[in-house]
NUPAMI-758593 format. One line per 10 residues: their letters; for each residue y, z, x of C-alpha. Coordinates in nm, 2 decimals, decimal comma. Layout:
# NUPAMI-758593
a> Y Z X; ...
# end
This chain:
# NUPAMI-758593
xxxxxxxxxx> -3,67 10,31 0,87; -3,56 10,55 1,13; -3,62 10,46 1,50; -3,94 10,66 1,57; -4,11 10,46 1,24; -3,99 10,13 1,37; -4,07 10,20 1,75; -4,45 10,30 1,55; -4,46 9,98 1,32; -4,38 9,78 1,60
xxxxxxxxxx> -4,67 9,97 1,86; -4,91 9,89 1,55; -4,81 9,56 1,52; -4,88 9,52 1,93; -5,21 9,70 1,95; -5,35 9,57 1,59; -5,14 9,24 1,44; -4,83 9,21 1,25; -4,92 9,37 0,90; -5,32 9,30 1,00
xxxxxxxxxx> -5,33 8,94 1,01; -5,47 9,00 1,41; -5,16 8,78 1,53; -5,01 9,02 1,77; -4,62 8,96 1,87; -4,50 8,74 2,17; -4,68 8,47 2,29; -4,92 8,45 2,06; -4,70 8,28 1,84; -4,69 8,00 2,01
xxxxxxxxxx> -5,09 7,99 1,99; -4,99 8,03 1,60; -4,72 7,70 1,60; -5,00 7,46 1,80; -5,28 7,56 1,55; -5,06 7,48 1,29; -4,92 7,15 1,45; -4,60 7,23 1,56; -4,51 7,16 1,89; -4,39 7,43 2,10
xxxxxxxxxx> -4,07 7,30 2,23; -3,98 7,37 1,86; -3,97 7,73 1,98; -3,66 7,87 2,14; -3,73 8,23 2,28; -3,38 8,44 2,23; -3,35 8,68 2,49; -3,67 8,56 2,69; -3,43 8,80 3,01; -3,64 9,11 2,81
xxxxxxxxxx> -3,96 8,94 2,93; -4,12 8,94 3,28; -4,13 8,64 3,53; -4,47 8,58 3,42; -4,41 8,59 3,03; -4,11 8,32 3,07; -4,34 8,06 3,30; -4,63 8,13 3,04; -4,45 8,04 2,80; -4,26 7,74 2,94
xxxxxxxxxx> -4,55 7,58 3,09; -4,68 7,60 2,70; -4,39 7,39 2,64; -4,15 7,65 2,46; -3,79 7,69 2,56; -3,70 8,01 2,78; -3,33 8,06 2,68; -3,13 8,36 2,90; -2,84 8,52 2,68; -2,60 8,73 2,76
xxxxxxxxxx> -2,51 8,64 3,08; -2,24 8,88 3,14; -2,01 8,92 3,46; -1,90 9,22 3,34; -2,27 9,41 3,45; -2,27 9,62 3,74; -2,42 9,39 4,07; -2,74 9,60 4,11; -2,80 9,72 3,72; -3,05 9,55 3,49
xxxxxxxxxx> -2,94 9,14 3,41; -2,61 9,14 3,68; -2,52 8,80 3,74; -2,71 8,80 4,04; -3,04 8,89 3,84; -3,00 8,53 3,65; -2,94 8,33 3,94; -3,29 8,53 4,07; -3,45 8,43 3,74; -3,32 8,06 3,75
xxxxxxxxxx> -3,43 7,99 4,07; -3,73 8,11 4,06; -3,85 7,92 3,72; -3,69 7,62 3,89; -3,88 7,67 4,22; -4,19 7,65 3,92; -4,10 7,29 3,77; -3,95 7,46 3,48; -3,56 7,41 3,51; -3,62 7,15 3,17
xxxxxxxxxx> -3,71 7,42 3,00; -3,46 7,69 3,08; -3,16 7,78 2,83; -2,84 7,99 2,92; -2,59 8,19 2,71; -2,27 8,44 2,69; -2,46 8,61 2,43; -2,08 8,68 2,37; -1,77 8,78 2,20; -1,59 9,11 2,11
xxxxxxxxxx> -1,88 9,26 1,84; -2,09 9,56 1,95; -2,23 9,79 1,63; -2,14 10,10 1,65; -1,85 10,13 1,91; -1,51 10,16 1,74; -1,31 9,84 1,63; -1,65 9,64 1,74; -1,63 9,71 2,10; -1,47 9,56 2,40
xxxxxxxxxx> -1,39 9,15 2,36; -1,63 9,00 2,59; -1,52 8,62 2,75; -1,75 8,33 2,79; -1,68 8,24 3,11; -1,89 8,40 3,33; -2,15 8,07 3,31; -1,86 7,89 3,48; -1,67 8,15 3,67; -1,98 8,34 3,81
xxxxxxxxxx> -2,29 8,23 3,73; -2,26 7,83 3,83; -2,11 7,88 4,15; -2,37 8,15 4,23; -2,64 7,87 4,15; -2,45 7,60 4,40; -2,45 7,83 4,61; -2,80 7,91 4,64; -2,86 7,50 4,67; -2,85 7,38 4,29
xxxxxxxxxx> -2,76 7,03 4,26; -2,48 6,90 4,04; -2,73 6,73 3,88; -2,95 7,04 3,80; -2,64 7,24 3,71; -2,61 6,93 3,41; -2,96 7,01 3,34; -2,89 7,33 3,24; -2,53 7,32 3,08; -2,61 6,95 2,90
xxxxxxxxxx> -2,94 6,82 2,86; -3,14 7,11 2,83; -2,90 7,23 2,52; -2,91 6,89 2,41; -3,26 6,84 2,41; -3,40 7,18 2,26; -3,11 7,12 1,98; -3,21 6,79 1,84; -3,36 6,70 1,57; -3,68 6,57 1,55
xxxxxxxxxx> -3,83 6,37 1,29; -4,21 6,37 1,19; -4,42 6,04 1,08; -4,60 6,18 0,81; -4,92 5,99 0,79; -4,95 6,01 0,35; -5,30 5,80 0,35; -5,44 5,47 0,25; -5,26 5,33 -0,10; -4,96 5,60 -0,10
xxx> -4,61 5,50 -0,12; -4,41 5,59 0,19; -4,06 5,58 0,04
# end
């Protein structure tokens, strides 16, 4: 598809459902997950910095994990997702009660389509070189810093295991 028939599919799909089911993109899928029984910290949203304030404490509070990629110290202070911006973002779902929800990534590397040889290489360092300090700064705790970097990872990671209730008389090997 060219860009104008995707950037129309995608409208229709907003304004009507995805291919007329009535289930519109974006939040509304985790409405889809609980009706079908699936918890929604089962849901990771990729790139939840393209969402508003709002979307991201919607959809934490429903239990869903916000994660905020491509944390880049290379972005101009001032410009759309700086460093700065994420610290904003952090603080602010934290200063919610929703810092165990909350996922952080580089989002990088050297691989950008289109640009020749794949782009400019990338680092991931800026979590540690400039986001971190940015959060102690503005009064994170070491402990909440962990939250982030270990426990929230390690928690939206793991696998969980379902008792599967089979019925009276079935075999549950």
């Amino acid at each position: 598809m060219s860009a104008a028939e995707l950037a129309d599919l995608w409208i229709d799909e907003f304004r009507h459902g995805i291919e007329g089911s009535g289930v519109k993109p974006g939040f509304e899928q985790i409405e889809v997950l609980k009706a079908q029984g699936i918890d929604p910290s089962s849901f990771i949203w990729v790139h939840a910095q393209g969402g508003s304030l709002e979307g991201n404490m919607r959809a934490a509070k429903a239990g869903a994990w916000i994660s905020l990629d491509n944390v880049n110290a290379g972005t101009k202070q001032g410009s759309n997702y700086d460093i700065s911006w994420y610290a904003q973002r952090i603080g602010a779902l934290k200063n919610a009660g929703l810092l165990h929800r909350v996922l952080i990534s580089h989002d990088a590397g050297w691989y950008s389509p289109g640009e020749e040889n794949g782009g400019d290489f990338r680092g991931f360092t800026a979590l540690f070189s400039h986001l971190i300090p940015m959060l102690e700064e503005a009064g994170f705790s070491d402990g909440e810093v962990k939250q982030l970097l270990v426990e929230n990872p390690m928690a939206a990671y793991s696998l969980r295991f379902l008792q599967v209730d089979r019925g009276p008389g079935c075999d549950t090997q």
